[in-house]
N, C-alpha and C positions, 0 to 999 in steps of 0.2 A: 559635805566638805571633806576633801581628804588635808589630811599632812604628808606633805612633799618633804623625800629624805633631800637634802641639798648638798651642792658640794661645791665646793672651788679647785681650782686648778693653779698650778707656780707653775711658769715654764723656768728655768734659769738658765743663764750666758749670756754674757754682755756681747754677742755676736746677734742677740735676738734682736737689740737694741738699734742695730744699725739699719737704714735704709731700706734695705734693698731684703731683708729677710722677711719673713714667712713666719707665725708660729703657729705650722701646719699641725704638729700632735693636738694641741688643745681643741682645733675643730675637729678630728677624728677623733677622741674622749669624749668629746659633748654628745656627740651623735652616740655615742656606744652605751653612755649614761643615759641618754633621753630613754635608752632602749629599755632598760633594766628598769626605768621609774625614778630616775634621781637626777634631779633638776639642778644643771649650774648655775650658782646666782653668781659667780664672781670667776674672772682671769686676770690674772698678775703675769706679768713678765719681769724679773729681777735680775739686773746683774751680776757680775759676780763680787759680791760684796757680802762682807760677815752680818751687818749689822743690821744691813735693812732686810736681807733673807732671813733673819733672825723671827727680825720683828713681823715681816708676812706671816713666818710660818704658825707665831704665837696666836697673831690676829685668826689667822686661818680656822686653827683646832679650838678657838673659842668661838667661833661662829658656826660650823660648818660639822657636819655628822661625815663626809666626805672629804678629805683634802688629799689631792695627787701632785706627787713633784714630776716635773720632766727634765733632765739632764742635770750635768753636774755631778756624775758617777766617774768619771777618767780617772787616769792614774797623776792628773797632772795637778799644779798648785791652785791655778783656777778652780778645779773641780771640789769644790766647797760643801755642796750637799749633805753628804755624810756628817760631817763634822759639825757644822751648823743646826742641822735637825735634834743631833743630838741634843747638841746644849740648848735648843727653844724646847725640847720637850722636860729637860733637866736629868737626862739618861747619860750614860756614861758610850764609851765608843770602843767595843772588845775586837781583838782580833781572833779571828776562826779559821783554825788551823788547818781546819778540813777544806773548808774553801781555798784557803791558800793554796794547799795543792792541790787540787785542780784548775785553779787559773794556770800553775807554775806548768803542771802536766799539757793543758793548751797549749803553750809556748812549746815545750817541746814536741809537739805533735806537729808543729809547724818545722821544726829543725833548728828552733834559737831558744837562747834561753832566757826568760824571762827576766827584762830589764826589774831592777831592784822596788822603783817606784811603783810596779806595778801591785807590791805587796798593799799600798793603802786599800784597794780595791775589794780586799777579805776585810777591811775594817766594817764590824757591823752593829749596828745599832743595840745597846741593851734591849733582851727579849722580844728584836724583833725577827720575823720569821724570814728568808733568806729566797727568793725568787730566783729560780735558776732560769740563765742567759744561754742557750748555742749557740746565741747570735754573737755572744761580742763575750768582752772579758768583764765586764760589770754588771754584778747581780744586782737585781733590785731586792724591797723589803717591803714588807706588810707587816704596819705595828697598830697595834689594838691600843688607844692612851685614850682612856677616861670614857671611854663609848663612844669613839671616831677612830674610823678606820684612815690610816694615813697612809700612804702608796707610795714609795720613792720609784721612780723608773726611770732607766737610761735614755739618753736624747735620740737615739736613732732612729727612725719607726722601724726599721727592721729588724731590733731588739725590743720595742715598744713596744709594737704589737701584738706580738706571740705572747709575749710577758701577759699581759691583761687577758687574752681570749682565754690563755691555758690555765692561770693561775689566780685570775683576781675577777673573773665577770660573776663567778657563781658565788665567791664570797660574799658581792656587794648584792649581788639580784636577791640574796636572801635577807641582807638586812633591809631593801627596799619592801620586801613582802609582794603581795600581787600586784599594786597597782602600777600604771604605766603611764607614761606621758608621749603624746604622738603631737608633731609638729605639724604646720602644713602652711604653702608658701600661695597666696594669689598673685600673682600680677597685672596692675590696672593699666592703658597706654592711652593717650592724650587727657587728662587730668591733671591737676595739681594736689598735693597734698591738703591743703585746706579744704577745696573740693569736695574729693573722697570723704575726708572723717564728717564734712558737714553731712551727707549723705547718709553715712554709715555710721553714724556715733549714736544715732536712737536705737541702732540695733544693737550692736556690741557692746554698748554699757549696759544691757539689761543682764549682760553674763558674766558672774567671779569665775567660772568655766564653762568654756574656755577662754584663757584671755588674746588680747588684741592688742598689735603694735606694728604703728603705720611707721613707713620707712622712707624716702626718698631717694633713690640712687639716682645717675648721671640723665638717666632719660626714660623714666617707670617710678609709678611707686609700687610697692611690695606691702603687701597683708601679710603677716605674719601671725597664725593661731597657733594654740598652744590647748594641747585638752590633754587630762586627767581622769584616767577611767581605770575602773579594779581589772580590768584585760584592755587589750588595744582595741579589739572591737568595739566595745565600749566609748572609749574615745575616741575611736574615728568615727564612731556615730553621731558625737556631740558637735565635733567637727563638718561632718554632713550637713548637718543642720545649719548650723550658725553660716557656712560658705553660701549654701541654697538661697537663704535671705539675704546675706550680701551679694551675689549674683543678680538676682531680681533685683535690689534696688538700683545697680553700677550697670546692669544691661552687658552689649558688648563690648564695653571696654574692658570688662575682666578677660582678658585672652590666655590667663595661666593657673591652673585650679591646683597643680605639684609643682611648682616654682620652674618650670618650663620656660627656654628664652625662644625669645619673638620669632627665631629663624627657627627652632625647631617646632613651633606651633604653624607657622606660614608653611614649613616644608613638610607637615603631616597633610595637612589640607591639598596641596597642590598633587601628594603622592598619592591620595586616597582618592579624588577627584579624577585621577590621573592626567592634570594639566603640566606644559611647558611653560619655563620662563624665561628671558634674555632678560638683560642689564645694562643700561648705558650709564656711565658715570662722568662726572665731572669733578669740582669741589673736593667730592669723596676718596676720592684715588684708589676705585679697588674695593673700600671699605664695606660696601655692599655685596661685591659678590665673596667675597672673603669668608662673611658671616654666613652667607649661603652654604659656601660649599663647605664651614666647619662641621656641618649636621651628616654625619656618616649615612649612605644613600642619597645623597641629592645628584649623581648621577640620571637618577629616573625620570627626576624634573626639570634640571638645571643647567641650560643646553650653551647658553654662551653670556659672556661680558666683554664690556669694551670700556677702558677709558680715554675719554675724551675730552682732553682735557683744554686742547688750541678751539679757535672757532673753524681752523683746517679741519683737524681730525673730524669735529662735527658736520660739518660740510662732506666728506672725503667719504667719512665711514658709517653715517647716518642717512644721509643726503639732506640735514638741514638746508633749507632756502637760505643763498646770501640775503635776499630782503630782509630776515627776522631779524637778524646780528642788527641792520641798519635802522631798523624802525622800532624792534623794542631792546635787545642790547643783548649779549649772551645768560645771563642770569635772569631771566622773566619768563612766565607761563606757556607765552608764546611758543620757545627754545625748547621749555624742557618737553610741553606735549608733542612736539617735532623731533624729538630723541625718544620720546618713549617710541611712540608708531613708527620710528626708522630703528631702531633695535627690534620690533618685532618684526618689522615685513622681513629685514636682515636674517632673522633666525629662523621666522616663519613660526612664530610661540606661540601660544593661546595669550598672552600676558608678557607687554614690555612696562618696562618699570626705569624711570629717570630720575636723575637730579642734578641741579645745577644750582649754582648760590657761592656765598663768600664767607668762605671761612675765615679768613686773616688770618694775621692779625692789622695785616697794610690789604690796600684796594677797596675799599668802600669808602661810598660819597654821604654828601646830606642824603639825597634820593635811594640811594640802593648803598645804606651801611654792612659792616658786616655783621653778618649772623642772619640776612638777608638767604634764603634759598626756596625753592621752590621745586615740588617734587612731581611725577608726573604719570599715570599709566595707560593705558593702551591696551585693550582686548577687543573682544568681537561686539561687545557690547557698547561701545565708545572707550572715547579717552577725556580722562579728567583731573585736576591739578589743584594743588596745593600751596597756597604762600605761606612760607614761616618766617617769621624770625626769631631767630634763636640765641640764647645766651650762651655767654662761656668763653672758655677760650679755642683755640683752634682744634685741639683734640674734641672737645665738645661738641661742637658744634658741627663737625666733621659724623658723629657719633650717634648724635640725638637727629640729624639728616635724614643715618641712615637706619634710625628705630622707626622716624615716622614716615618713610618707604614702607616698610615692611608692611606696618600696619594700615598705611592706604591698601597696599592688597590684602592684605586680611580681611579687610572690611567690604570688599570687590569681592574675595571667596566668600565671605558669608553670603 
């Protein structure tokens, strides 16, 4: 058994808190710490508040041999860090004079001089050591309080991250000592989560390392392992192991051994093989060939798309048969194996690939509700189809469409 050095992470700004934000540092810290052997158990996002940044930061250094702040270094009233740390660690808040001028000497090297408030900026923690920034005008700090290293760093990453590589990776990789923790992503496709863990729970509970944590996103589940080893070989060996026997048991549905997404596994296969593909769409608007062509190189394989979205266009630009619209309806097996083999004769591909279905959230009946689609492909070998129905809402459904396209031909390539 090893003991994992741990750590937690505070992002702070109540800009983190809004919607539409990202707190993009903490996942580029985890990966940098997984690196060095020191496991995050814990992320906080705080805003800017005396009290309860207080109390994180209290909570923090009594649990945690590692605690890193992100942001909250500015010269403005928001920017609380400083002054808050201080008083949760019971340290005073000095000014350095030396620092001072050099923020002050920045300013003039630009041609202005230095607004007044930016003097908070030199305020620095008692006896903590003082992290120089090229990037920006706030230094960070490394303070050693009771046998936890505590990290103040500026929110930018392009001051963040120079901060940590140049000044803080080697401090902590020695208090971590040799050992190392390496991560590693599977991903399973047509499964459910209860599924999976019934499969795979007699094997991965036999292991305290590495451990195992099932995941569900929008249209995959995700393996997530975790091993602990005195060097990375070492762990990635325990990892070998433990993914080998979950492979065997989940067969080919594991399509992702390094957390690889479905279009760039479809699109190694097709490039390696050296097969072509076309794409007809309906429902999906795009959505499939989109995914396609995000995988840098799928020019080699990825010859055309079409959406089709009236029963014209499919008619027009497939040569679907008026009959099928009239006898099975535009959304049925019939439709979409008649758009797969009219998008390949069309491009002339090794591999056409269809969909058609109802996304909604309006158009579907008792008979064919939405979430209703049905997927379709076309090679030399035949053509053959798929009925889903799918849950969710219109993004979803639209999404999860066009995961289980992919993996009909994935399934066609194996």
């Amino acid at each position: 058994m090893f003991e994992t050095l741990t750590a937690e992470i505070i992002a702070i700004g109540s800009e983190l808190l809004a919607p539409d934000r990202t707190d993009t540092n903490s996942l580029w810290l985890t990966e940098q710490l997984n690196r060095l052997g020191i496991e995050v158990k814990l992320k906080t996002v705080v805003g800017d508040d005396d009290a309860r940044l207080e109390e994180t930061i209290k909570d923090a250094t009594r649990r945690s041999k590692v605690v890193i702040t992100t942001g909250g270094l500015g010269p403005t009233e928001d920017d609380i860090t400083r002054k808050v740390t201080a008083r949760a660690l019971g340290r005073r808040l000095l000014l350095n004079e030396d620092l001072l001028a050099e923020i002050r000497q920045r300013f003039q090297n630009f041609g202005v001089a230095m607004p007044e408030r930016n003097s908070r900026q030199a305020m620095v923690i008692e006896d903590a050591e003082v992290l120089p920034n090229p990037n920006g005008t706030a230094p960070g700090m490394f303070i050693d309080h009771k046998g936890t290293a505590i990290v103040l760093f500026p929110g930018p990453p392009r001051e963040m991250k120079p901060m940590f590589e140049n000044h803080v990776a080697s401090r902590l990789a020695s208090r971590a000592g040799s050992q190392k923790v390496v991560r590693r992503m599977l991903r399973v496709a047509g499964m459910g989560e209860s599924a999976v863990d019934e499969k795979i729970a007699p094997i991965y509970s036999q292991y305290e390392n590495p451990q195992t944590t099932i995941l569900f996103n929008q249209s995959e589940i995700e393996i997530h392992l975790t091993a602990r080893g005195r060097t990375e070989a070492d762990a990635e060996a325990l990892l070998d192991r433990l993914s080998e026997q979950i492979e065997e048991r989940l067969g080919i549905s594991v399509f992702a051994f390094a957390g690889e997404t479905m279009e760039q596994v479809v699109g190694l296969k097709l490039s390696v093989g050296g097969y072509t593909l076309a794409v007809a769409e309906s429902c999906t608007g795009g959505l499939l060939a989109q995914r396609l062509t995000d995988v840098p190189g799928s020019s080699k394989y990825f010859i055309e798309g079409v959406v089709t979205y009236s029963n014209d266009a499919k008619m027009r630009a497939l040569g679907v048969e008026p009959i099928l619209f009239l006898e099975h309806g535009a959304v049925s097996a019939a439709v979409a194996e008649a758009m797969a083999e009219g998008i390949r004769n069309r491009a002339e591909t090794d591999f056409g690939l269809a969909i058609t279905g109802i996304a909604g959230p309006g158009g579907g009946t008792e008979e064919k509700p939405v979430g209703l689609v049905y997927i379709a492909i076309a090679s030399e070998s035949g053509t053959e189809h798929r009925k889903l129905n799918l849950p969710g809402d219109r993004h979803l459904v639209r999404w999860r469409a066009s995961q289980a396209a992919l993996d009909l031909l994935r399934r066609r390539l194996i």
